[in-house]
Every structure is written in structure tokens, then in C-alpha cells.
C-alpha positions in Angstrom: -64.1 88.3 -13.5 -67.5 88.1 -15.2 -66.4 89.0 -18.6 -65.4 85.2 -20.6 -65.6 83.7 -24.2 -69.3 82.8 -22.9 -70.7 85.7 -21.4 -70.0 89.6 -20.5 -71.7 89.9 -17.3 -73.2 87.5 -14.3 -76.7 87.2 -14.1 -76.6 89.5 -11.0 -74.5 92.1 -12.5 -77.2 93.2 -15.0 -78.9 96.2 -13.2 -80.9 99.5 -13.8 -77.5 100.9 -14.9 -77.5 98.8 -18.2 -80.8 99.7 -19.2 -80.3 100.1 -22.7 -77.8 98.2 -23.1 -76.2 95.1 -25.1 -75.4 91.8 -22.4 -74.4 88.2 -23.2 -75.2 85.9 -20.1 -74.7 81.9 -20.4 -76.2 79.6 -17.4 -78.9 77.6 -16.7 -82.6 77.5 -17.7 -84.4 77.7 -14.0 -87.7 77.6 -15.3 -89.9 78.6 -18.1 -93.2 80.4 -18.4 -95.5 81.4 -21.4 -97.8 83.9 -22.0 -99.5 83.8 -25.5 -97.1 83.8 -27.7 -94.5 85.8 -25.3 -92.0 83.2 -23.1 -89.9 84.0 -19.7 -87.0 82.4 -19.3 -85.4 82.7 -15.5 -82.0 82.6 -16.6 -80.0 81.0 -13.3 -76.0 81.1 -12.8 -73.9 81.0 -9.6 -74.4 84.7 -8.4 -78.6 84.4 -9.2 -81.3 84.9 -11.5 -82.1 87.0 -14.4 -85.2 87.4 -16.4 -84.9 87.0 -20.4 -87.9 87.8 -22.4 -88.5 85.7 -25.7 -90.9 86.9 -28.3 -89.8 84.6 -31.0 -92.0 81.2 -30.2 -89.7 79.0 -32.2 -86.5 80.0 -30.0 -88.7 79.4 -26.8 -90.1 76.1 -27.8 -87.4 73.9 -27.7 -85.9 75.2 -24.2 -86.8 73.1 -21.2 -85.4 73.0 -17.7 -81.8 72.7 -16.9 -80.8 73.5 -20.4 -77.3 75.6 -20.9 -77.7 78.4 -22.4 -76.4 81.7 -24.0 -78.5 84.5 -24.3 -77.7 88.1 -26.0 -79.7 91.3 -25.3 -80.9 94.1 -24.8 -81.6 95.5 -20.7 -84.6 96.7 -20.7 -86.9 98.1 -17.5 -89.7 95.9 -16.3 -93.1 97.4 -17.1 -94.5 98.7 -13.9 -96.1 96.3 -11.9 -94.6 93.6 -13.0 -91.0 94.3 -10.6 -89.9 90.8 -8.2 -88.6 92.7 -5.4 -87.7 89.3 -4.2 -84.9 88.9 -7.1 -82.0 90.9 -6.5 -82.4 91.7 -10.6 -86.5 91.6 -9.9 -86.3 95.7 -12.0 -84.8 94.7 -15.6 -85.2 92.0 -17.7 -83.0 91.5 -21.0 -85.1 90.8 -24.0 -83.6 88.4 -26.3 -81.8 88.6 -29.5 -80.4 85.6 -29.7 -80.6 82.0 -28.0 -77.5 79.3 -28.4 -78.3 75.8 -26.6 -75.3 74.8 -25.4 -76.1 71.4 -24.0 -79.3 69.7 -23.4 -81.0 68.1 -20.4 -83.1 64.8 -20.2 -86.0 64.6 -17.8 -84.7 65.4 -14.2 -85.3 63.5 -11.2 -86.1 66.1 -9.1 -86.5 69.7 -9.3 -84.2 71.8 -8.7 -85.6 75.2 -9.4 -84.4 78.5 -7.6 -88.0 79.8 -8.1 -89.2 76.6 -6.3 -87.2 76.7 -3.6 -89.5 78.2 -0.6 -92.8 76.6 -2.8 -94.9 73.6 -1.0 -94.1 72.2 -4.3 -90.8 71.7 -3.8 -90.3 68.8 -2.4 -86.9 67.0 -2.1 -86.6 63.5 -2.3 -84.7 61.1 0.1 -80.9 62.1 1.1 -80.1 58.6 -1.6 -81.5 60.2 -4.2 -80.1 63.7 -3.9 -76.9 62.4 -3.0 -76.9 60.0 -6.2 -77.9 62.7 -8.8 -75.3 65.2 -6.0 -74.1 67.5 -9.3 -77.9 68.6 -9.4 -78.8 68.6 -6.1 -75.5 71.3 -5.9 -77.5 73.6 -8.2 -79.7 74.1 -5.7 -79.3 78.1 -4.2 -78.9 76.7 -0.2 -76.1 74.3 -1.7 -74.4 77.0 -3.7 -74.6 78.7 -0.6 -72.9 76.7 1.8 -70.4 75.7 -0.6 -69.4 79.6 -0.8 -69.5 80.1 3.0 -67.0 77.0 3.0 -64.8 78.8 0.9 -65.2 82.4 2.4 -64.5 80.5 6.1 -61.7 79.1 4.8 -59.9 82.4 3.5 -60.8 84.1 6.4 -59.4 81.4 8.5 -56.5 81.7 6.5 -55.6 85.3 6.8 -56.7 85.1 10.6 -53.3 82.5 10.8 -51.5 84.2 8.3 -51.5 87.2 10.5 -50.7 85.3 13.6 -47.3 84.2 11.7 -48.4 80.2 11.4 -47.1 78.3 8.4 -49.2 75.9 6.4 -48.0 73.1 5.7 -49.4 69.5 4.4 -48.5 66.4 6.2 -48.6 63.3 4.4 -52.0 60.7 3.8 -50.0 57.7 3.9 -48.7 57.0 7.3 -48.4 53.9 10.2 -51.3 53.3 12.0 -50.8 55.0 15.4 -53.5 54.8 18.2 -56.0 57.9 18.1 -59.1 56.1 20.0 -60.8 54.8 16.4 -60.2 52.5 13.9 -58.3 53.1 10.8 -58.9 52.9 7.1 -56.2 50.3 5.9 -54.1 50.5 2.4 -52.1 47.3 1.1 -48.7 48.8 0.1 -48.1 46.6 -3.4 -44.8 47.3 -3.3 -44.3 45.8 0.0 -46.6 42.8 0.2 -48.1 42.0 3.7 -47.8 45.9 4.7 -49.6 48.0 5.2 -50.5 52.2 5.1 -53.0 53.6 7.3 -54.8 57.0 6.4 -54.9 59.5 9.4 -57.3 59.9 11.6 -55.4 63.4 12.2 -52.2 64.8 11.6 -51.7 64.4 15.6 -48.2 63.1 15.9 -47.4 64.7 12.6 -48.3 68.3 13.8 -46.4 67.2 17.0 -43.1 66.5 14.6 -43.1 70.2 12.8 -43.0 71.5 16.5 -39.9 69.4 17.2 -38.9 70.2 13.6 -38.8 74.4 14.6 -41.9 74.9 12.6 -43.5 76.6 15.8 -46.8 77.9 14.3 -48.1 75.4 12.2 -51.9 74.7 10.6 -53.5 73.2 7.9 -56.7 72.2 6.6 -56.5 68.6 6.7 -58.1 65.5 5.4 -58.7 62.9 8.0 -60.2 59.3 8.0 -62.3 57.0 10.5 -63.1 53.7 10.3 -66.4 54.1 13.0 -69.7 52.9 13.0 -72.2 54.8 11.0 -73.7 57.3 13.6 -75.4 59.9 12.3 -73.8 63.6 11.6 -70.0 61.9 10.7 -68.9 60.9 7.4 -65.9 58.3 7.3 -63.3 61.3 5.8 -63.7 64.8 7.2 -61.6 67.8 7.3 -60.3 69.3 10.5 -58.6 73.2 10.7 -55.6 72.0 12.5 -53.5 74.2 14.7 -50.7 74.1 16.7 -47.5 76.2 18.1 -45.0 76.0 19.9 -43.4 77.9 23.5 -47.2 78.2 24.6 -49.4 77.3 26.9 -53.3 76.6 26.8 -54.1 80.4 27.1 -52.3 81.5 24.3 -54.1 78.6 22.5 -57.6 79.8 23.2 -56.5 83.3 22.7 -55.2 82.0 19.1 -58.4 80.4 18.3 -60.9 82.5 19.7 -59.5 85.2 17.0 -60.2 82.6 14.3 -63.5 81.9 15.1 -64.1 85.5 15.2 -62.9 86.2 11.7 -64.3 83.1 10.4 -68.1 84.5 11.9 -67.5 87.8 10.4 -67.2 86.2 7.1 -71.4 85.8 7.6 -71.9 89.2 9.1 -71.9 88.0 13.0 -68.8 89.8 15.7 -68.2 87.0 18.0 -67.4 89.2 21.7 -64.2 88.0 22.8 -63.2 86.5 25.4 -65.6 83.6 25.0 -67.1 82.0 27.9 -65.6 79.0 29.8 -67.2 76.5 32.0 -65.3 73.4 33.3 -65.7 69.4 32.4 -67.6 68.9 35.4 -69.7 72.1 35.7 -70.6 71.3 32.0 -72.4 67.5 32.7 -73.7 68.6 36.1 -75.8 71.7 34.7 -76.4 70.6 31.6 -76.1 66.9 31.4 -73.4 67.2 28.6 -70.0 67.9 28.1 -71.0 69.9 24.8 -73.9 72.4 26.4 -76.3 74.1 24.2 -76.3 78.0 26.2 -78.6 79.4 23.9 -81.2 78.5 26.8 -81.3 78.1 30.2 -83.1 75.5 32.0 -80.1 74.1 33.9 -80.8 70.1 35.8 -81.9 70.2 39.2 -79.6 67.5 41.4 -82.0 66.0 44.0 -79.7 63.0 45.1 -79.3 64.2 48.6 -83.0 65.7 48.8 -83.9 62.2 47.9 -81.2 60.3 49.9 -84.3 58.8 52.9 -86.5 57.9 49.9 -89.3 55.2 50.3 -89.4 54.7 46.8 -86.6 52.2 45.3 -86.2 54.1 41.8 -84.7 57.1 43.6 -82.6 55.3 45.9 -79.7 55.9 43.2 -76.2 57.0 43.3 -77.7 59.7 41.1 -80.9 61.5 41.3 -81.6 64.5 38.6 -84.2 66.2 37.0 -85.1 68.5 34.2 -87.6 71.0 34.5 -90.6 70.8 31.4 -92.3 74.5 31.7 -96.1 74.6 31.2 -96.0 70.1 31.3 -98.9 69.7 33.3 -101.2 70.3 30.4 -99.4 67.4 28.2 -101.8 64.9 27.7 -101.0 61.2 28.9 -100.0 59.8 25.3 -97.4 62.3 25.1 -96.0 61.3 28.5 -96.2 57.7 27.1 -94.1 58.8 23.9 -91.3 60.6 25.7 -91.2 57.1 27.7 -90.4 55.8 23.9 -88.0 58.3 23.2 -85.9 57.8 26.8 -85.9 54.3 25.3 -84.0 54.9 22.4 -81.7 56.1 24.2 -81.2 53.0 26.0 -83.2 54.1 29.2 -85.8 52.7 31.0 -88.1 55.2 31.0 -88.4 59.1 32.0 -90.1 59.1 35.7 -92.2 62.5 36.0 -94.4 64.5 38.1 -96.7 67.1 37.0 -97.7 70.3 39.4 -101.4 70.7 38.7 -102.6 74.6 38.6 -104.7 73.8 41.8 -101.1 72.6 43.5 -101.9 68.8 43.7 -98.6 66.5 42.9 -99.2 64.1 40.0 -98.2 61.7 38.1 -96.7 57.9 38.6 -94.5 58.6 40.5 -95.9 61.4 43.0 -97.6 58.2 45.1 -94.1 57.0 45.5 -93.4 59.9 47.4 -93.0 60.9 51.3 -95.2 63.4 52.5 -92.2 65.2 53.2 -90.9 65.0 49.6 -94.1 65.6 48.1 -94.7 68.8 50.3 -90.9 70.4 49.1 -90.4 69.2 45.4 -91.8 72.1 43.5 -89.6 74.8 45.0 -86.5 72.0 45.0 -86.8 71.9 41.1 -87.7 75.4 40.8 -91.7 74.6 39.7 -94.8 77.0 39.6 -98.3 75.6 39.0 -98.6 74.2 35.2 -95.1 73.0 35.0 -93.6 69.5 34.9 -90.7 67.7 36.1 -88.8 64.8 34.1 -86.6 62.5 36.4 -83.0 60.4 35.7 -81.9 57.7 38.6 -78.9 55.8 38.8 -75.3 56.5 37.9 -74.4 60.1 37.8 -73.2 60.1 33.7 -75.7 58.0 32.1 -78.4 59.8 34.2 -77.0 63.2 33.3 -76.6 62.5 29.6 -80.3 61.1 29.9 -81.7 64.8 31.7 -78.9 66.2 28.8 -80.8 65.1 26.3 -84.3 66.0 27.7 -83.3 69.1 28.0 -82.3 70.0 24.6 -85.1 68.2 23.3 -87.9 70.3 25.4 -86.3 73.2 24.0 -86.5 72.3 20.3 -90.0 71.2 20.6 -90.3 74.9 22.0 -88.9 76.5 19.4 -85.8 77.7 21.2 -83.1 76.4 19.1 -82.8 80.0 16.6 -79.9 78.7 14.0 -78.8 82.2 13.8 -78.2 82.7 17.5 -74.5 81.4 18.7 -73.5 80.3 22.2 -70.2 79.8 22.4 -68.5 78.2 25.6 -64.9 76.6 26.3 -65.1 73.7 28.2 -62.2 72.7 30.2 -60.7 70.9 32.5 -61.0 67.6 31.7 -60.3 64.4 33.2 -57.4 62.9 31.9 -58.6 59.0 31.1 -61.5 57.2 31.2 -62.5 54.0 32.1 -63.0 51.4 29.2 -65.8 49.8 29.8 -68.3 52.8 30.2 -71.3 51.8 28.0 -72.4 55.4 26.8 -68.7 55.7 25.0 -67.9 53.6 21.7 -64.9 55.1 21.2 -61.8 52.7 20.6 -59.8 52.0 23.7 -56.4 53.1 23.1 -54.2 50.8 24.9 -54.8 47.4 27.2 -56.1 48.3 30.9 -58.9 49.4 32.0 -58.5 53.5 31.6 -58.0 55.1 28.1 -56.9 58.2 27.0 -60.5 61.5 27.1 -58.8 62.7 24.3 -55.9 61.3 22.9 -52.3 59.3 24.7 -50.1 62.9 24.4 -52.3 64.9 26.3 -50.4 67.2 28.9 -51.8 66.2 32.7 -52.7 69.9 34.4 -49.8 71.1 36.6 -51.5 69.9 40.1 -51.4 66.2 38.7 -47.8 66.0 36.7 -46.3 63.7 39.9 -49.4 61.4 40.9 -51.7 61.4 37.7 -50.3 57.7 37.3 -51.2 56.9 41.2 -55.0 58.0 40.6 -56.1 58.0 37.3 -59.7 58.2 38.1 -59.1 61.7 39.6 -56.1 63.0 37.2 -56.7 65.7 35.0 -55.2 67.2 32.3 -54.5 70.4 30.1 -57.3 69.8 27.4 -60.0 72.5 26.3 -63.2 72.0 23.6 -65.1 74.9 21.9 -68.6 74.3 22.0 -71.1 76.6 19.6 -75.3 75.6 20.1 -74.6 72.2 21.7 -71.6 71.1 18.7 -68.3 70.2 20.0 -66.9 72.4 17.4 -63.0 71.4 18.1 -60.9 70.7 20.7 -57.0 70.7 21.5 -54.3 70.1 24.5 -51.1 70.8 26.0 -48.8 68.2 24.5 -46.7 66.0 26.4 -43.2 67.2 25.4 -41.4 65.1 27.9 -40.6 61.3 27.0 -40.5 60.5 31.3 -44.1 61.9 31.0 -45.3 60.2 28.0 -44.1 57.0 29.4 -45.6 57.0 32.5 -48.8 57.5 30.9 -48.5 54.8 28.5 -47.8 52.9 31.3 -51.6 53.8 32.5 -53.1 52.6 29.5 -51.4 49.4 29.1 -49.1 50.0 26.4 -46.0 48.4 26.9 -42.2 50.3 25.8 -42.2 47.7 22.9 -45.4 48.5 21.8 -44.6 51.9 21.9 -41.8 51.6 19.7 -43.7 49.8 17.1 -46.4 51.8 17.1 -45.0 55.3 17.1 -41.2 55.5 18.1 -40.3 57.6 15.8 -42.0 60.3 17.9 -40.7 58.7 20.8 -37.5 59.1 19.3 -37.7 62.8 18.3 -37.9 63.6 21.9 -34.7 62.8 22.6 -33.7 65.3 20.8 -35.2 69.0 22.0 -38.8 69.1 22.1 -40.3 72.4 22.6 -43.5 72.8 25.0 -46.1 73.0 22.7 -49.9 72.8 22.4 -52.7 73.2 19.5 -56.3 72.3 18.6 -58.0 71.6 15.6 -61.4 72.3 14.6 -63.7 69.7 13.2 -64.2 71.9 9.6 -67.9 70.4 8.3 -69.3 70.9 11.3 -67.9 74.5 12.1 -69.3 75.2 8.7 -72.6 73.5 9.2 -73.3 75.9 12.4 -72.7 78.8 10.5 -74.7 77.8 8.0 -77.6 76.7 9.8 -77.9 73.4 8.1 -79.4 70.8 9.7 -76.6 67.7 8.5 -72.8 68.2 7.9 -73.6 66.1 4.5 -75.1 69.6 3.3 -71.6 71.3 3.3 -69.7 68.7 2.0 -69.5 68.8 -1.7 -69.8 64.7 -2.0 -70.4 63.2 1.4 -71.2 59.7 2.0 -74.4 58.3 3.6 -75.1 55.4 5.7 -72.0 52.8 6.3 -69.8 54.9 4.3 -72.0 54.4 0.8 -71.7 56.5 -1.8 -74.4 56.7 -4.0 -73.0 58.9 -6.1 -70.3 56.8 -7.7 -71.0 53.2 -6.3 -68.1 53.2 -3.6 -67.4 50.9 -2.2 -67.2 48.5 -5.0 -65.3 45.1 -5.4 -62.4 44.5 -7.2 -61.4 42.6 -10.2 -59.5 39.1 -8.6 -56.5 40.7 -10.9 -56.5 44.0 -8.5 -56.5 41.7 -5.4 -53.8 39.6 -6.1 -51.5 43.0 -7.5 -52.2 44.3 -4.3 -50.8 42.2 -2.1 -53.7 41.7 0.6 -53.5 37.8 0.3 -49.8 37.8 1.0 -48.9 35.0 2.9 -44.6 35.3 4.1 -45.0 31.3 4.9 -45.0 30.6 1.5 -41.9 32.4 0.5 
């Protein structure tokens, strides 16, 4: 609906067809030039540009950047020669009659002009600044953008479920805390001093509760919260595309989400082939060092524990030996050796051991003097080498050395250029294990529970069929019914099979040392609802900024969220987090003490 008390058309929607005709368009002033006593003004509104043409110097003089606007005219051709075959409206111009400021603007902080956006000029400030002064930096053309792919996805998601026969329906922000494997965001209840809300970190037991409840095909695009640590690429609230049905099994899940994902892609012009590819938990880290592997390269890890397993040298003599082939390495010069040894570091290696296979054949490096003759003689066809090429090594335990190679890997592609935003591997990735240990050092996640496994994804995850009678009797082995959709090296969602079965869910809670009464206090009420009919049900939910950052091809999540948060949960924008007047505190109830009653 162009046509409002402000304008007739959208700045796009004047075209050759209205030469000659009368428009009234109301935006933005992008940018203004002059040219002896004749000024262009890029008019700029959501749908693009338009060029107005002022010949009256006293109307032009007064206009400056990011002024509103309204402009009437006639459309008029472009004199030959002068057509922007870059602007979409780059054959007319509308030359103006008259000019109605409708609000002014002071002196901006930084430039948001659509004709500056692929100029050297143009340079951004820091993510604090743009995030302060956000309602300009959402001018921006690549903002407006992504902001409009966020809403197309979202429709098409929608009608993708819609035809599929799920419901949508909300579940509720204020709930009990429940244990999800991270820390919640806490709300005093005034009205009942001394307790306390929690907001979800997903609608998990909630979803669970319509499928006990005869919903059957639920989803919703839901709001969920995490107290973590700032790490970068996650923002304290997020929105996940939650799904979840009921009388199904984990194919029909995939099946389910897999036609999502392809109607969400063809919302940017891309047809996703269906099925998508799978590869399981373990395949995933022992290829590709992580359990979220970018396909849109090869370059798979080379395991060398057993061609190493009569080593001389110490470093290899490892639970885990690995290594990561770098094509054309030899030729790095040393410093650049001596910075990926920097970069392992910051990962919290010790280093990145290499060799490098000289065009005349001759093993080097630090640690090719290490080596057996034997070892020396077979290592370039063991790793897959030619003359030129270089080899990057990981010792010690399996995971930390994989995610080390992992990591390697991906970089040496990105520094190669091999990362294209606008190619998309997809890959399932199943067959996970079912718990992991607490203390592993490369996982901050929150333990969920008191011994010394926790749950890989959450405590209601189905064990697989072969481990339903002895998952509790070896927990380091059991598996279970879980399933991740990765896209370019993004863990773009994941789901289970639910436990439906309270003997089940017990015995796992058992696992993870939480006791019946802790159970009951923390969630009975789902406990409960068992008792009663549950149906065998299963879902997954899709982390919603970052499926919309992939397709995008931005380089952050904060660039598809309208008003993200920075570092520690700040928001520049508006001050948040902020204290509170003592008079809010004490209304609140946080300082309750039930002694003193």
C-alpha cells in the first residue's frame, strides 16, 4: 500500500511509466549535491532511492542530510548520459514542485548514506557506537535488508507449518526455573516476597506439556533468555523457531524440518535439495574436528595415532595424534608459523607442531628432527601431502586435539578465501552421545544435575532404542535420539526424541544426580503430567538469529536483531542494565528476609 496522507507512490515505484506525470514521495534526504544553482536531492525510503531535481536555490538550501521530507513532482526522463544503472530508479528523476520539511536532523554521528554504502568513505564506527545511535544505524540499506529477510523467513516458515497442520501457540515468559544446562535470568515476584520467576531459557517442558495436552503439532517463534558468559555471537535473549509433534519419531522430525528450511531458503531465491545430508556425532569430530562441520570444503583431519604409536618423540606419544593438512604451506615464512603458534594459544593450546614438505622432498620443520627415519620416510603420503604443502599437528586427548585440528581447519580455509557466504552446506548430525562428563574443560555449559555426567543436550532426551535397558549401567557409551542441523559450520538448531515415559525419565535423573525430591521441586508438574497419557513425541527448534544471519550472510547475529546487546549484556542503546531507585528495591521484594516475619 504505497498510496498514504504522505505520499502516492514509494520511491521505487516511480518508473519510465510515470514520465509525465504528478508523484508525492515523503522519506529521507540520503544526500545532497549541487551544481550551479541546480541541487539533487537522493530521496531515500524503505523500498530505495529516487532522484528529485531542485531548481529553486532557496528550497535546496536549507535541506541537509537525514532530513524528512515531502516532495511533489513531475517524472521526468533523465537526460542521456546521465542514467545510474546502479539505482533500480537510475532512468527518471522527479523535478520538484514543492518541498515540505517535515522534521529536522542535527549533525549525525556517522554516516549513513545509501550512496556511501560500497565507498572507502564509508566507514562505520565501533559496534558501541552504532548500537547506541541503533535507529540510524537501521537506516542503513544492509540493515533494512536483513530486517526484511527476518520477516519474509518468518512467513515463509509460517506457512511451511501452517501446511503441515501445526498450531502456534505462545507459552508463557514467566515460569519456575527448571534445569536447561545454563543459568537463568531471575524476576522477584512482589507479590510474593522471597519468590521468585525465572524467564525461559526455552519453552522445553512447556512444548512437552501441549503434547500431553493433545496439541500434537505445536510451534512458535519464541523468546528465550540466558544468563551465560559473554561469548561472542550470543546475546542474553534470543528467539528460537520451536517445533514439536506428537506420535512421531526422529524421521518424521527431520522430514518436518528439512521442508522448513527449504521454504525458508526459497524466500532468498536458493532450492535447498532434499533429503539433506547426515553424518553421525562421531564421524563429525573425527573428520572435521567439530560436531558443527563447515562442508563447504574438504580438507578432512588426518588420524596418525597408530602411525605414530612407536614414536621416539614424547609430544606424539598421545592418546591422540591428528593433523590438518595446510596446501601450498611450505612457502609460509617462519613469522607466520610463529603467529599461528599465537593463535593455537588463544585457544588454550600449547602450540601447533608442523612440518613443511619442501619442493625438493626434504622434511622440515621443528618437529621433522623429532622424527624416525621410518616416520619421516612415510608422512607425506599418511597425511595426503605433495611437495609445497604443510602439515599442522594436535597431540593429546582425542576432543581437545580434534577441536584444536577443528579449528585449524576452518581457519586455513578462510584465509583462502573459501568460506563463499552465498554457498550452503547443510548436514544433520546425529547420533549423539547421551551425557557428558562434567568436568570436560572445553565445555562451559552448566551442569545439569550433581554427579559427574550431564545431560549433551538437555535431561528429557530419548536414549536410542539399542541403549533404553543399560544407558544407566554405561553412561559413557549410551546414546540417545538427538539430531542438529548444521549450515557453513553454524549449529543452526537441534531437537530429540522426548522421554515420554516417567520409569525412563527417572532413571536418567538418577544418572545425573538429581534426586526424586529434587525433581519434584524443580519440575513435577511435568513429572506429574505423565501419569496421565503422554504421547511419544519429539521436536526441535531452531536458533532464529543465527538461521537468519546465514542467510543473510552477515558476519554477527547482532546485525539481524533489531536491538541486540553487546558485551556482558550492555545496552548502549538505552543504558540497560541500570540501577534502581532504593524505593523499587524494597517494592520488590529481593531483600525479603521470612526470619523477620
Amino acid at each position: 500500500m504505497s498510496q498514504t496522507a504522505y505520499r502516492t507512490h514509494h520511491a521505487t515505484d516511480v518508473t519510465e511509466a510515470l514520465v509525465g506525470q504528478k508523484v508525492t514521495l515523503a522519506g529521507w534526504v540520503d544526500r545532497r549535491r549541487d551544481h550551479g544553482g541546480v541541487a539533487f536531492i537522493d530521496l531515500r525510503d524503505n523500498t530505495g532511492l529516487v532522484q528529485v531535481v531542485i531548481y529553486d536555490e532557496e528550497v535546496a538550501r536549507p535541506l541537509r542530510s537525514e532530513f524528512v521530507i515531502q516532495v511533489t513532482g513531475e517524472v521526468r526522463l533523465r537526460p542521456d548520459g546521465n542514467e545510474n544503472t546502479h539505482l533500480a530508479t537510475g532512468k527518471i528523476e522527479v523535478v520538484a514542485e514543492n518541498i515540505e520539511i517535515l522534521a529536522k536532523a542535527d549533525a549525525l554521528p556517522f554516516q549513513v548514506s545509501t550512496a556511501l554504502e560500497n565507498e572507502s568513505e564509508n566507514k562505520l564506527p565501533g559496534e558501541d557506537v552504532r548500537l547506541k545511535y541503533r535507529y540510524l544505524d537501521l537506516r542503513r540499506p544492509s540493515m533494512q535488508h536483513n530486517l526484511k529477510l527476518r520477516s519474509d523467513m518468518a512467513k515463509a516458515a509460517r506457512h511451511a507449518l501452517e501446511d503441515m497442520d501445526f498450531t502456534e501457540v505462545e507459552t508463557p515468559t514467566f515460569i519456575k526455573s527448571t534445569p536447561e544446562g545454563a543459568r537463568d535470568f531471575l524476576v522477584p515476584a512482589r507479590l510474593v516476597p522471597g519468590s521468585w520467576y525465572a524467564l525461559p531459557q526455552s519453552p522445553q517442558l512447556l512444548k512437552q506439556l501441549l503434547m500431553v495436552s493433545g496439541v500434537e503439532r505445536y510451534y512458535q517463534l519464541a523468546r528465550c533468555y540466558r544468563d551465560e558468559d559473554f561469548r561472542a555471537d550470543r546475546q542474553p535473549e534470543f528467539t528460537q523457531l520451536d517445533m514439536e509433534m506428537s506420535f512421531v519419531d526422529q524421521e518424521d522430525v527431520m522430514a518436518m524440518a528439512e521442508k522448513v528450511i527449504a521454504a525458508i531458503w526459497k524466500t532468498a531465491g536458493y532450492e535447498v535439495q532434499l533429503p539433506l545430508p547426515r553424518i553421525t556425532w562421531q564421524e563429525a569430530m573425527d573428520k572435521y574436528g567439530s560436531d558443527k562441520p563447515d562442508l563447504r570444503f574438504g580438507n578432512p583431519l588426518v588420524e596418525l595415532t597408530d602411525y605414530f604409536k612407536n614414536t621416539p618423540f614424547r609430544v606424539f606419544q598421545a592418546p591422540y595424534v591428528g593433523a590438518v593438512l595446510f596446501k601450498g604451506g611450505a612457502s609460509t615464512p617462519r613469522r607466520q608459523f610463529d603467529a599461528w603458534q599465537e593463535w593455537a594459544k588463544q585457544r588454550g593450546a600449547k602450540g601447533l607442531a608442523y612440518v613443511v614438505f619442501a619442493e625438493d622432498g626434504e622434511l622440515k620443520g621443528p618437529v621433522a628432527k623429532n622424527l624416525s627415519e621410518e616416520e619421516r620416510a612415510g608422512l607425506r603420503e599418511a597425511v595426503g601431502a605433495e611437495p609445497g604443502d604443510a602439515v599442522f599437528f594436535a597431540a593429546g586427548s582425542r576432543e581437545s586435539s580434534q577441536l584444536l585440528l577443528g579449528a585449524a581447519r576452518v581457519e586455513l580455509a578462510r584465509r583462502e578465501g573459501l568460506l563463499d557466504p552465498k554457498k550452503f552446506a547443510f548436514t544433520w548430525v546425529v547420533d549423539f552421545p547421551l551425557f557428558k562428563p562434567t568436568d570436560d574443560p572445553d565445555d562451559d555449559d552448566v551442569a545439569v544435575g550433581h554427579s559427574k555426567w550431564t545431560s549433551m543436550h538437555h535431561p528429557f532426551t530419548m536414549p536410542s532404542k539399542d541403549w533404553i535397558d543399560k544407558f544407566d549401567k554405561d553412561p559413557e557409551h549410551a546414546m540417545s535420539d538427538s539430531y542438529d542441523i548444521v549450515c557453513n559450520g553454524e549449529e543452526m538448531g537441534g531437537g530429540s526424541v522426548r522421554i515420554h515415559r516417567d520409569d525412563i525419565q527417572d532413571r536418567v535423573l538418577n544418572v545425573l544426580g538429581i534426586s526424586p525430591e529434587e525433581a519434584q521441586e524443580k519440575f513435577g508438574f511435568l513429572l506429574e503430567a505423565f501419569k496421565y497419557g503422554a504421547p511419544p513425541h519429539a521436536g526441535i527448534a531452531l536458533g532464529w538469529d543465527r538461521t537468519v544471519s546465514i542467510l543473510a550472510g552477515a558476519e554477527t547475529i547482532r546485525d539481524v536483531i533489531a536491538f541486540p546487546k553487546a558485551g556482558g549484556g550492555r545496552d548502549p542503546l538505552t543504558g540497560a542494565p541500570a540501577p534502581i531507585t532504593d524505593e523499587q528495591r524494597a517494592e520488590t521484594g529481593v531483600d525479603y528476609d521470612p526470619d523477620e516475619e
